[in-house]
C-alpha positions as CSV (number, residue, x, y, z in Angstrom):
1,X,-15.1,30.9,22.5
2,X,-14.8,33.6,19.9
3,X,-11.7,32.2,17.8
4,X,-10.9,34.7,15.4
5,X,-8.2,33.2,13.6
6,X,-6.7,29.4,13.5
7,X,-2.7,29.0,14.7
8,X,-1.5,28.8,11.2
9,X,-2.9,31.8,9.3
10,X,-1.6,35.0,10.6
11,X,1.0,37.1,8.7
12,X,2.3,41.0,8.8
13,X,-0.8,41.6,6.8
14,X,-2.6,41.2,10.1
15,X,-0.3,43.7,12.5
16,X,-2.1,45.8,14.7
17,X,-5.4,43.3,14.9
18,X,-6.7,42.2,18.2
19,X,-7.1,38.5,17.7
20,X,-8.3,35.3,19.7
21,X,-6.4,32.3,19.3
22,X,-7.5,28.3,21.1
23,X,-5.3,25.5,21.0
24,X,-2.9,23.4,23.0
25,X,0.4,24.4,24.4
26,X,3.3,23.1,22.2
27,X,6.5,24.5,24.2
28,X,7.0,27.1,26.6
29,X,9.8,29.6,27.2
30,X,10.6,31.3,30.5
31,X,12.8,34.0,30.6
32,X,12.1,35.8,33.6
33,X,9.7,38.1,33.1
34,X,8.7,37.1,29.7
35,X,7.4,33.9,29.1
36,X,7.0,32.5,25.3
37,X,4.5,29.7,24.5
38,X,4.2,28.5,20.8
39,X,0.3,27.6,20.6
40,X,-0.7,24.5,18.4
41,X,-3.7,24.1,16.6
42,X,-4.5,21.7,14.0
43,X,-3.5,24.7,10.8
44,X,-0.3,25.5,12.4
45,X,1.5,27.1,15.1
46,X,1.9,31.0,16.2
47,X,4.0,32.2,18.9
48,X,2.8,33.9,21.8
49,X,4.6,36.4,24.6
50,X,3.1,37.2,27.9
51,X,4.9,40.1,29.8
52,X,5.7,40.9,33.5
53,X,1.9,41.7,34.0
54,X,1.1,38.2,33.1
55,X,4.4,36.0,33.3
56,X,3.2,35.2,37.0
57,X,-0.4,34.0,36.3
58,X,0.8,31.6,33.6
59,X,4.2,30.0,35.6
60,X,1.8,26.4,36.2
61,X,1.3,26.4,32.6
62,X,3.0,23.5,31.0
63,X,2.7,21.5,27.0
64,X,-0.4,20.4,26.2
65,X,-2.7,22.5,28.2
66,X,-5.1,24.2,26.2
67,X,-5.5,27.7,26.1
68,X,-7.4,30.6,24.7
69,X,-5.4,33.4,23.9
70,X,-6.8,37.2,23.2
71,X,-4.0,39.9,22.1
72,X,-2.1,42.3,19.5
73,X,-0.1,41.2,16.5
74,X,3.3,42.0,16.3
75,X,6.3,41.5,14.4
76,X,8.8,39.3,15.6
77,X,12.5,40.6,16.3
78,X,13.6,36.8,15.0
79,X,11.5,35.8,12.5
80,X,11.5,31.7,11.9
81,X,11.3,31.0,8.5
82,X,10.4,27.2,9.2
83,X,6.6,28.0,10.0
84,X,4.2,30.0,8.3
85,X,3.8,32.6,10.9
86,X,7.6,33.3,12.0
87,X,7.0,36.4,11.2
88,X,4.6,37.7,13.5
89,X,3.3,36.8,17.2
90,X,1.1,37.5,19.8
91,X,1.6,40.2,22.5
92,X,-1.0,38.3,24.9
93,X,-3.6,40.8,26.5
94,X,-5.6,38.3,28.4
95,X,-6.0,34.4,28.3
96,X,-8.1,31.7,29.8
97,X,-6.7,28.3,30.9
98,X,-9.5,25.9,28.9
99,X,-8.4,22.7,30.3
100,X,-5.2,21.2,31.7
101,X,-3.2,18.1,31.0
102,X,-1.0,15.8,32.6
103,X,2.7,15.1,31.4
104,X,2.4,13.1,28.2
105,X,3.6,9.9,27.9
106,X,5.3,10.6,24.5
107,X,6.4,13.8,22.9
108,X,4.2,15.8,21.0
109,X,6.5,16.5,17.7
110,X,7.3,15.5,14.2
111,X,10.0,13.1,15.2
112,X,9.7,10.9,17.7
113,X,11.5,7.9,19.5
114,X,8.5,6.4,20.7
115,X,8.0,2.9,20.4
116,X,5.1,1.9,17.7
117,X,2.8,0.5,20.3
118,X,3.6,3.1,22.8
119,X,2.2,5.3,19.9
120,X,-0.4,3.0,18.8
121,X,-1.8,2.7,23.1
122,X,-1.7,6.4,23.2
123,X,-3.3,7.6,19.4
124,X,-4.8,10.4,20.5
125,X,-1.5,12.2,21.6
126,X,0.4,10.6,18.6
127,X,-2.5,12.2,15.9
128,X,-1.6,15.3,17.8
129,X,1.5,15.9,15.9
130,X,1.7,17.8,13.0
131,X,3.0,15.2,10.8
132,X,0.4,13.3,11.5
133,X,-2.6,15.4,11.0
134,X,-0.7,16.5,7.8
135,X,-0.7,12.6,6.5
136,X,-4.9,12.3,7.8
137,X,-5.4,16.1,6.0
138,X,-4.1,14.4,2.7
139,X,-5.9,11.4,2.3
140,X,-8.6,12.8,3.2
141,X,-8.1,15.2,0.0
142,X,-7.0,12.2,-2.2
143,X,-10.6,10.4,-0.9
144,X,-12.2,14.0,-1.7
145,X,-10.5,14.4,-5.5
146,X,-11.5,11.0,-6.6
147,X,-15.1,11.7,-5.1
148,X,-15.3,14.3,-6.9
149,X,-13.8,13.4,-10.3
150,X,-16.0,9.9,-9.9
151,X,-19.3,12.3,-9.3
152,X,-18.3,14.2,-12.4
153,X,-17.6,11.4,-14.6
154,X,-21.1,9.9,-14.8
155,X,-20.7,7.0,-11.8
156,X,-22.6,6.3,-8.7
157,X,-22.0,6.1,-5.3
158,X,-23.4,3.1,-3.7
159,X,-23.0,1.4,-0.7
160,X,-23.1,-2.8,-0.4
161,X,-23.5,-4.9,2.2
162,X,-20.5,-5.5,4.7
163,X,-22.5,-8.5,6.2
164,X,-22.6,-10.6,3.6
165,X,-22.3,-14.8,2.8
166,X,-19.3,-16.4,3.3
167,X,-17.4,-17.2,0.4
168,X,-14.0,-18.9,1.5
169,X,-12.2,-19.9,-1.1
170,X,-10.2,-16.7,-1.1
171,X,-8.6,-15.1,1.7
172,X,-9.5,-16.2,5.2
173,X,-12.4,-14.1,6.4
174,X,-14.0,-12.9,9.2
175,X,-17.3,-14.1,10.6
176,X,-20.1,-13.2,12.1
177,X,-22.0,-15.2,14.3
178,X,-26.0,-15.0,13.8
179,X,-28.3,-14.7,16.9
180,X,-31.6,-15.4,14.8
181,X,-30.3,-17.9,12.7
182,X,-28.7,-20.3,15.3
183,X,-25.4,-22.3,14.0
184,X,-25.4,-20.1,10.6
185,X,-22.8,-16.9,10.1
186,X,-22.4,-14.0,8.1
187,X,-19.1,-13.2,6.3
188,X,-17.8,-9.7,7.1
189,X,-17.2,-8.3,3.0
190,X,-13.5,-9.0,2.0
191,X,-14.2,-6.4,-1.0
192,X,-17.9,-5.5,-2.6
193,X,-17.0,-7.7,-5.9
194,X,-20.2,-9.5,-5.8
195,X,-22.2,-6.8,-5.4
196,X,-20.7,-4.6,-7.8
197,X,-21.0,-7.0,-10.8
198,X,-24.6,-7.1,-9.8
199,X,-24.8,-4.0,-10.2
200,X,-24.3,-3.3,-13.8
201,X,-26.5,-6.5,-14.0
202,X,-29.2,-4.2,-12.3
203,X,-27.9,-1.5,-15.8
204,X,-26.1,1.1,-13.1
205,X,-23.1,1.1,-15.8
206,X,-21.1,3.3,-13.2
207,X,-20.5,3.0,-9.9
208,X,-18.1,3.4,-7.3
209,X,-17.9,3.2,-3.5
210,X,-15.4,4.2,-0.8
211,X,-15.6,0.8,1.0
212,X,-14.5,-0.8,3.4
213,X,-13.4,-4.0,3.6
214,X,-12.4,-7.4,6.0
215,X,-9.8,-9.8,5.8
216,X,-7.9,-12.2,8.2
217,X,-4.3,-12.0,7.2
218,X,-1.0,-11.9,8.3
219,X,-0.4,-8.1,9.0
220,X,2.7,-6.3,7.5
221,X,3.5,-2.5,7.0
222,X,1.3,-2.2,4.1
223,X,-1.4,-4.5,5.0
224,X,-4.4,-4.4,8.0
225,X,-7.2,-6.7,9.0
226,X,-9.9,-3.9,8.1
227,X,-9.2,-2.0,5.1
228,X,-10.7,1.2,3.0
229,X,-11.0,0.1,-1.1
230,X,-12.2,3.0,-3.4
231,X,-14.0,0.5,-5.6
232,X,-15.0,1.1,-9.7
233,X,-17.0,-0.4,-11.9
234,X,-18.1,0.4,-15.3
235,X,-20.0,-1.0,-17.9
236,X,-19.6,-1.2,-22.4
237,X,-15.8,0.0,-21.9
238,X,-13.0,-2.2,-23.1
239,X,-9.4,-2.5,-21.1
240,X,-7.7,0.8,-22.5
241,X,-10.9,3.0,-22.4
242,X,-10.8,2.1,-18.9
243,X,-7.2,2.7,-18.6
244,X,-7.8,6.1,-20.0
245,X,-11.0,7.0,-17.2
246,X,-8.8,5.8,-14.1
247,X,-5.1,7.6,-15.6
248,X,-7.3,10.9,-15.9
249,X,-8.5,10.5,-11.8
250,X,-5.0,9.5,-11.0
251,X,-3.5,13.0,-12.7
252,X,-6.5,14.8,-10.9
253,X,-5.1,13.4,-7.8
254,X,-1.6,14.2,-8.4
255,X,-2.4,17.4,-9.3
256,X,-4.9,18.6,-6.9
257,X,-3.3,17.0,-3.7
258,X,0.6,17.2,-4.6
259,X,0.5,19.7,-6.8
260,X,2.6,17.4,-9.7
261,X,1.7,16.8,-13.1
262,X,2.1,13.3,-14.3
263,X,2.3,12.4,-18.0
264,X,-0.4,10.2,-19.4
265,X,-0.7,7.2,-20.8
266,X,1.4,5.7,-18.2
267,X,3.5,2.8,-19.2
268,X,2.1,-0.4,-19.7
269,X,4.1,-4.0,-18.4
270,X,3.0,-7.4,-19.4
271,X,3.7,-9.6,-16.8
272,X,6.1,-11.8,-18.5
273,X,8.3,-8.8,-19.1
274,X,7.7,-7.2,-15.3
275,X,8.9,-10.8,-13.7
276,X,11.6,-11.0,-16.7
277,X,13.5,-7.8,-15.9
278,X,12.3,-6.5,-12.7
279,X,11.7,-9.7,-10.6
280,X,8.2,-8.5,-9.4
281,X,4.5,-8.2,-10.9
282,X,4.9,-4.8,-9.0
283,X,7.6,-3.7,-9.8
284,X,9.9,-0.3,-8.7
285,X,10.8,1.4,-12.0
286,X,12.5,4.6,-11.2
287,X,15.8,3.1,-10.9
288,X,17.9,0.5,-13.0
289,X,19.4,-2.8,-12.1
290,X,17.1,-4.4,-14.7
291,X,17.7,-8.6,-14.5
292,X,19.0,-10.7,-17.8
293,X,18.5,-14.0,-18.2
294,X,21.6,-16.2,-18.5
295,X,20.1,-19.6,-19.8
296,X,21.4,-19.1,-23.3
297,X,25.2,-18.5,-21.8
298,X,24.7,-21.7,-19.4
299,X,23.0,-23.9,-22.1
300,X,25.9,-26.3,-21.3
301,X,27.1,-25.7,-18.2
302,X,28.1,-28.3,-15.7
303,X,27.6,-25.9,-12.5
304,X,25.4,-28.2,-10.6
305,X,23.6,-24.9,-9.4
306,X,22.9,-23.9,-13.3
307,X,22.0,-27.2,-14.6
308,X,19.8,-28.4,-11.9
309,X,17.8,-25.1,-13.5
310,X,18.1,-26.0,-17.2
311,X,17.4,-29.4,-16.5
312,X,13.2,-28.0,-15.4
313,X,11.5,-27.1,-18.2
314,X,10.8,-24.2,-16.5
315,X,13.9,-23.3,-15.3
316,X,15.4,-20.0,-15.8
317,X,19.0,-18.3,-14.4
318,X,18.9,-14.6,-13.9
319,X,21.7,-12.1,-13.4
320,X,21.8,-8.5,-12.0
321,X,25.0,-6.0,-12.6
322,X,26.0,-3.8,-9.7
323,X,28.2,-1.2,-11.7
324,X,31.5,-1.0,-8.8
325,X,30.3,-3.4,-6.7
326,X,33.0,-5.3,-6.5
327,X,34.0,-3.6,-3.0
328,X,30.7,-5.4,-1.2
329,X,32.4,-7.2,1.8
330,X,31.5,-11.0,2.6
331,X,29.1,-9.5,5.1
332,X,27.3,-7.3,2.4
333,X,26.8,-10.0,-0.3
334,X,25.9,-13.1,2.5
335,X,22.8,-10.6,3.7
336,X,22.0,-10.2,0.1
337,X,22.0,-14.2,-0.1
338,X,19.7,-14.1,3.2
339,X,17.5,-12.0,0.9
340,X,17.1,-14.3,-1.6
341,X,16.6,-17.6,0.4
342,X,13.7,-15.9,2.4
343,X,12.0,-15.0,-1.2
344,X,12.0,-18.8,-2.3
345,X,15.9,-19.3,-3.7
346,X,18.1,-21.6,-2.8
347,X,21.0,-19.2,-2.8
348,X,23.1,-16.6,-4.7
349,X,25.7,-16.7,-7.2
350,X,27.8,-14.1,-6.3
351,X,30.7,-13.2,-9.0
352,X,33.0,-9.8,-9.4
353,X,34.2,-8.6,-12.5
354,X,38.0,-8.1,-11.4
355,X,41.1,-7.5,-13.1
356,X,39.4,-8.5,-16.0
357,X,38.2,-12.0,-15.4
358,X,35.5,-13.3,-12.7
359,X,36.3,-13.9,-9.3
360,X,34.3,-16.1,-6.6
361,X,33.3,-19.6,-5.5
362,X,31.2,-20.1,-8.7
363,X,33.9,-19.2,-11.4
364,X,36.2,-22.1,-10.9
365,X,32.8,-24.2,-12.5
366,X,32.6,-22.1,-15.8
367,X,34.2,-22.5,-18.8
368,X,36.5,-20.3,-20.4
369,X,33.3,-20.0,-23.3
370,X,30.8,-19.2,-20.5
371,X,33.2,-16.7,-19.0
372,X,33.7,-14.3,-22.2
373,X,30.2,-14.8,-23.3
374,X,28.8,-13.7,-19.5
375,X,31.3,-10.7,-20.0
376,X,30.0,-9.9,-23.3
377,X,26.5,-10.3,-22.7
378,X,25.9,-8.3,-19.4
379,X,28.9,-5.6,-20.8
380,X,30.8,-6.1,-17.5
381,X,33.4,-3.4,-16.7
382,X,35.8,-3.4,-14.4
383,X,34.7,-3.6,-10.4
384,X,31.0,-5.0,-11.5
385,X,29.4,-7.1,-9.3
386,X,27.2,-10.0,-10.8
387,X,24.6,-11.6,-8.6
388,X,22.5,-14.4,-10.2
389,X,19.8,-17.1,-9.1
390,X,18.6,-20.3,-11.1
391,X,15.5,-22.4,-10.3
392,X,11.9,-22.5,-11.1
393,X,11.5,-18.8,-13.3
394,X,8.8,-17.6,-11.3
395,X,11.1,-18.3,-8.1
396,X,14.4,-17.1,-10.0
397,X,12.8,-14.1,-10.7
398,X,11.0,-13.1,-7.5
399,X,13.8,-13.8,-5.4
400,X,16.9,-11.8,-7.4
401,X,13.5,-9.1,-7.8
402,X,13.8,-8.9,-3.9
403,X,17.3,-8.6,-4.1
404,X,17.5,-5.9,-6.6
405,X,15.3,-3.8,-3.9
406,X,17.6,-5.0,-1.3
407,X,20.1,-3.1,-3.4
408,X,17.7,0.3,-4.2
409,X,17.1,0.8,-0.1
410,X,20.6,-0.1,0.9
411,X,22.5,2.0,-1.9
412,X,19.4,5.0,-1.1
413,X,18.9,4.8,-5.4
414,X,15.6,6.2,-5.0
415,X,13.4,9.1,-3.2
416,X,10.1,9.3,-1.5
417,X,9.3,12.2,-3.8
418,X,9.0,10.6,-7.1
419,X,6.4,9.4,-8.5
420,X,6.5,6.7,-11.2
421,X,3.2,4.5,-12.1
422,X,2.6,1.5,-14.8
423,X,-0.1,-1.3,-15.8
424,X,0.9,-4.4,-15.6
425,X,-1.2,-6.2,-17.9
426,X,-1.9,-9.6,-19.6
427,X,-1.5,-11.5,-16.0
428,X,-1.6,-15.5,-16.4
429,X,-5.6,-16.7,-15.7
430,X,-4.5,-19.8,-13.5
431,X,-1.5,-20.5,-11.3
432,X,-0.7,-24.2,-10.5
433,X,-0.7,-24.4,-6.5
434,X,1.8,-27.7,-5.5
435,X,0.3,-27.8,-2.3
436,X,-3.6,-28.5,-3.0
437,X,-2.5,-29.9,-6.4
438,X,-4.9,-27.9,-8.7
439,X,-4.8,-25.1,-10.5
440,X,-6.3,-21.4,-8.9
441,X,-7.4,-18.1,-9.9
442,X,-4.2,-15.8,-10.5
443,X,-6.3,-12.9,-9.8
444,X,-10.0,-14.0,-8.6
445,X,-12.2,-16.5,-10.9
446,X,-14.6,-13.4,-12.3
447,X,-11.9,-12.2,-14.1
448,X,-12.8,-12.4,-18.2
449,X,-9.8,-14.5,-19.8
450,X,-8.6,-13.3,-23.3
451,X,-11.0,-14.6,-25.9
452,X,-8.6,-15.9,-28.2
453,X,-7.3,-18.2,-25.1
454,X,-10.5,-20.1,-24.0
455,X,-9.8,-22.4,-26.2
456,X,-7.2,-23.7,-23.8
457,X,-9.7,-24.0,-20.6
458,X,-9.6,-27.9,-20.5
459,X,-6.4,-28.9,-22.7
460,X,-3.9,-26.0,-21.2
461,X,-5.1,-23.9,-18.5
462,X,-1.3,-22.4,-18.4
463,X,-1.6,-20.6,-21.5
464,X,-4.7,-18.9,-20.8
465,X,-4.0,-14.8,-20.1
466,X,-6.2,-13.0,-18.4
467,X,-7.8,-9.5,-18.5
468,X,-6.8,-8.3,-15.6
469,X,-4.3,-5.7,-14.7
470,X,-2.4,-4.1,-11.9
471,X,-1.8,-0.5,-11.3
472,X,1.4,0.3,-9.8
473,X,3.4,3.2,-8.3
474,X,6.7,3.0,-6.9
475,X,6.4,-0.7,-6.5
476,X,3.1,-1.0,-4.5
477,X,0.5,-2.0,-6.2
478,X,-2.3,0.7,-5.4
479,X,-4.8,-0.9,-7.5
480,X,-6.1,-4.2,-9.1
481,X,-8.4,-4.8,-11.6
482,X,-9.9,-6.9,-14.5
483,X,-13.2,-7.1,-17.1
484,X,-15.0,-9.5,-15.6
485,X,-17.3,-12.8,-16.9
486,X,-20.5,-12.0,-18.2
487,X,-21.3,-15.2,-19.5
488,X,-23.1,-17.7,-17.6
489,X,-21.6,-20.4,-19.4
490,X,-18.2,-18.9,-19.0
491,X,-18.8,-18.6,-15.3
492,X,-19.6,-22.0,-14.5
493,X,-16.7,-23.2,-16.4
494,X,-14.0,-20.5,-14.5
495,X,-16.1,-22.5,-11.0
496,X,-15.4,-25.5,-12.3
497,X,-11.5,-25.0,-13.6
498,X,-10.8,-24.8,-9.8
499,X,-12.9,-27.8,-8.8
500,X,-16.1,-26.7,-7.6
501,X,-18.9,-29.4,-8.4
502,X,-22.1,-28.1,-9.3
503,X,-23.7,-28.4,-6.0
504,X,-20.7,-26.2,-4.3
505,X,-21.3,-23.8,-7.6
506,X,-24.9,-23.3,-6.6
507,X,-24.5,-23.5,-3.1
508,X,-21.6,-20.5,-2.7
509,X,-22.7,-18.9,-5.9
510,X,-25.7,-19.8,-7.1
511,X,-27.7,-16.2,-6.7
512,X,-24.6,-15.0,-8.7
513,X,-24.7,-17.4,-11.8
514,X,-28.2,-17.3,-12.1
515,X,-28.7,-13.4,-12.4
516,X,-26.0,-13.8,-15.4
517,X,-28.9,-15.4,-17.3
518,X,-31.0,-12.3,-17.6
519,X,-28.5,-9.9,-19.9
520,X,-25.9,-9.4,-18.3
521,X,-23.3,-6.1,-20.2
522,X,-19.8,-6.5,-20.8
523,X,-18.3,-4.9,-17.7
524,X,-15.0,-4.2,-15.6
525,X,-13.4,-2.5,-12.8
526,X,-10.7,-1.6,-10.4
527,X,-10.0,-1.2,-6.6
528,X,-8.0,1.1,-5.2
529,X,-6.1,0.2,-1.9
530,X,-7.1,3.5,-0.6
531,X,-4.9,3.2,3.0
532,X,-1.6,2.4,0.3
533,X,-2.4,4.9,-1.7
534,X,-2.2,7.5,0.7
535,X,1.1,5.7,2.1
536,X,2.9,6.3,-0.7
537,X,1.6,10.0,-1.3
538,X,2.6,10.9,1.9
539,X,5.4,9.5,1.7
540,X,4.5,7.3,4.7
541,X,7.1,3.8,5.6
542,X,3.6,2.1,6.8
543,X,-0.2,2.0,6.2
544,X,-0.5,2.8,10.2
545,X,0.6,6.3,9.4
546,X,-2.3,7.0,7.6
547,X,-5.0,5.3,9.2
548,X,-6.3,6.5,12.5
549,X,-7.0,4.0,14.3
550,X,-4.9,1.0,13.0
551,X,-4.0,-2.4,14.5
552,X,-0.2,-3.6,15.3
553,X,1.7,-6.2,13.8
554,X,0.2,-8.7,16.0
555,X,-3.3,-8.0,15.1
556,X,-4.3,-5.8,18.1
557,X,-5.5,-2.4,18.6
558,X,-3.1,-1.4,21.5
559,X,-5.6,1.5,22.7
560,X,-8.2,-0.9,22.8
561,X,-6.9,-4.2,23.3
562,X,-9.2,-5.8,20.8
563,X,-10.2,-8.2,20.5
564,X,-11.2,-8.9,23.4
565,X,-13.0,-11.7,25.5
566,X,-17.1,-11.0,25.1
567,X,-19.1,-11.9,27.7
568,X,-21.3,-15.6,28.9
569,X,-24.4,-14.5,28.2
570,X,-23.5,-12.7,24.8
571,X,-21.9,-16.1,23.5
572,X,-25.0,-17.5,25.0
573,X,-27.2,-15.6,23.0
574,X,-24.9,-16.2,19.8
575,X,-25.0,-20.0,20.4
576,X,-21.6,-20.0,20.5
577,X,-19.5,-22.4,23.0
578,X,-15.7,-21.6,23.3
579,X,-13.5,-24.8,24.0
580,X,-11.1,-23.8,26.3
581,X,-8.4,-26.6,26.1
């Protein structure tokens, strides 16, 4: 084939050339003895007219088959300004039929009704429409920009194992059965932390890796089973110099793939603050609805609701303002109420600001004092809506958070199209889990805790902040980090915070430890969740649409249908025995 020119790149600078054109048939027009047929290609789409002389040799043509197409550029009589060349088409001399195609089982377009797995079964058709190719083109220029920006900044690109030893006190992983070593498994890599660390142990100072990574999870729209990570680490560079290498190769990216410029330094959260007025460690900062906390109002109160939460030391009430909201229906404010109970509350206290004085099931248990000091302190005008939750403050605040996003989508307060990112910064070091009774890793247990907080490791592990920090964009967190341990001592202390013994220390992490003990620098890094990353830069409502080949929300891959039984002989060989029960 001698293509001369791709779909998308003609214009009335190129009348009067003979050109060849390949691609695949994206709608045909008959009208008589003319026949139209837009051609697709992967740059765009051109317009094509076959005459009387041809109009009969092309009538079994139909979408999808693909063509090559030789003949004369012309100027259209209705140009369509929606594509890049409306203005022109071809006036087809001669074409050739390169293969055929049956009726698809979905339409090839930018908007489409079919069903997710209907498009999931069938990939290959659904990455043939534009919107689609658009989102894999991009990613695969943010992947390229931070390549590039990484290569020129002094790191290294190395890869690390993806078979590796299993480790599972974190998330559940995957595992690999070994044929050599009978009864013993490999770990497929949940990230390359391990080997990363080792790394600057080995004096690399700077690396980076577009990795991919393995864990066994629930699936939702911005989380798969097998993931891509664009991993950093760097060597003798505290938290903000850090900041300052990663903000630079986010405002490449920007830049270079949207075309946007985004100011720099980019705001920085603690964590206390991001739970305290935003209800979420990641939280969406392009619109208002900020939450206040109420205890000081409802010191006294004798609303069961309010004093079962001032009567837990860690008990908070939170309130957010809906400026005329006071039209919500029952309907409206009970699925806001849903909201909250699925994110951990037991409920929602739901008050309007009417004819100046509150009105609602709750406001018959306040106090004249509580009343005007609620009014004064949230400035409530007339119409306001007040929504508030009380319990535990981590639970008070995540679930009013969820609400206040319930809000954002349903009242459309923000756009796809901008951009806002922030650090949260200063995360606890341990989190108390009620279930196994025992304090656990906020983050992960290499994470460096502040120095001025060790002090705390036995007497009050609650106090201890962390190093660590988030990097968020339009409430997704598209990045985690921390400076890590490079103490041995340290180390084996973090180990044993979470109630390893010695024996489980050396037996998970022993290879680990011990290289610590042969200078080790002071070192830290990031991950970027490359798949959410690209979600929110294409402006994408799930990680599927910019992943080829993803899996459903039940943990299958539709065209596929892994997993999949394996064969006798394989399990055999493996060692394994299934117990079908």
């Amino acid at each position: 084939m001698n293509r001369t020119h791709n779909c998308g790149e003609l214009t009335p600078k190129n009348l009067g050339e003979i050109v060849t054109l390949v691609g695949w048939v994206s709608k045909r027009r008959n009208f008589g003895s003319i026949v139209f047929i837009d051609l697709r290609d992967r740059e765009g789409i051109t317009q094509c007219v076959f005459d009387e002389s041809l109009s009969e040799s092309i009538k079994d043509v139909r979408n999808e088959y693909i063509l090559e197409i030789k003949g004369e550029v012309i100027l259209r009589k209705d140009a369509n300004p929606k594509i890049s060349t409306g203005e022109i088409e071809i006036k087809v001399v001669s074409f050739n039929i390169i293969n055929q195609a049956e009726l698809t089982t979905m339409i090839i377009q930018d908007e489409t009704d079919a069903l997710e797995d209907t498009r999931l079964k069938y990939r290959y058709l659904d990455l043939r429409r534009p919107v689609m190719q658009k989102k894999l083109i991009q990613r695969a220029k943010i992947v390229r920009t931070m390549r590039n920006f990484l290569d020129d900044n002094g790191f290294i690109d190395v890869e690390t194992p993806m078979l590796t030893k299993s480790t599972p006190e974190g998330s559940r992983e995957y595992l690999g059965p070994s044929r050599v070593h009978e009864g013993e498994f490999y770990a497929l890599a949940q990230s390359p932390q391990i080997f990363k660390q080792l790394l600057m142990v080995s004096g690399l100072e700077r690396y980076y890796q577009i990795a991919r990574c393995f864990r066994d999870e629930d699936l939702r729209a911005d989380r798969q089973l097998d993931f891509t990570q664009v991993d950093i680490e760097t060597s003798f560079l505290d938290e903000n110099e850090f900041h300052e290498i990663i903000e630079a190769m986010t405002k490449d990216v920007m830049k270079k793939v949207l075309g946007l410029d985004v100011k720099t330094p980019f705001l920085k959260l603690s964590y206390n603050d991001a739970m305290n007025f935003y209800g979420s460690d990641k939280p969406d900062n392009r619109f208002g609805l900020k939450l206040n906390e109420m205890m000081t109002v409802f010191a006294n109160s004798e609303f069961q609701v309010f004093k079962s939460a001032l009567e837990n030391k860690d008990g908070s009430i939170k309130a957010i303002v809906l400026e005329n909201g006071a039209s919500f229906t029952r309907k409206e404010t009970d699925a806001l109420t849903d909201v909250a109970k699925k994110n951990g509350a037991k409920g929602l206290v739901v008050l309007k600001y009417v004819n100046n004085q509150l009105e609602g099931p709750a406001a018959k248990f306040l106090s004249e004092q509580e009343i005007n000091d609620c009014v004064k302190i949230l400035n409530l005008k007339e119409n306001d809506l007040i929504l508030m939750t009380a319990d535990k403050w981590e639970k008070a605040a995540n679930a009013l958070g969820a609400v206040r996003l319930a809000l954002r989508d349903k009242l459309n307060l923000t756009s796809k199209s901008d951009f806002s990112y922030l650090w949260v910064v200063d995360f606890p070091m341990f989190e108390y889990d009620d279930e196994s009774q025992k304090y656990v890793a906020k983050h992960h247990t290499f994470t460096r805790p502040k120095t001025t907080d060790i002090e705390y490791l036995k007497s009050n592990p609650d106090k201890i902040m962390a190093h660590a920090y988030d990097l968020v964009l339009n409430g997704y967190e598209i990045a985690g980090g921390s400076l890590r341990i490079y103490d041995q001592a340290m180390q084996k202390a973090m180990f044993e915070m979470i109630g390893f013994t010695d024996e489980q220390i050396n037996e998970r992490f022993g290879f680990f430890v011990d290289a610590f003990k042969y200078g080790t620098p002071p070192h830290g890094g990031i991950a970027f969740g490359l798949d959410r990353f690209a979600m929110v830069l294409t402006e994408s409502d799930s990680l599927r649409d910019v992943i080829a080949f993803p899996k459903n929300a039940s943990a299958r891959c539709p065209l596929t249908n892994a997993p999949s039984q394996v064969d006798e002989k394989q399990l055999n060989e493996l060692h394994i025995l299934i117990d079908k029960k």
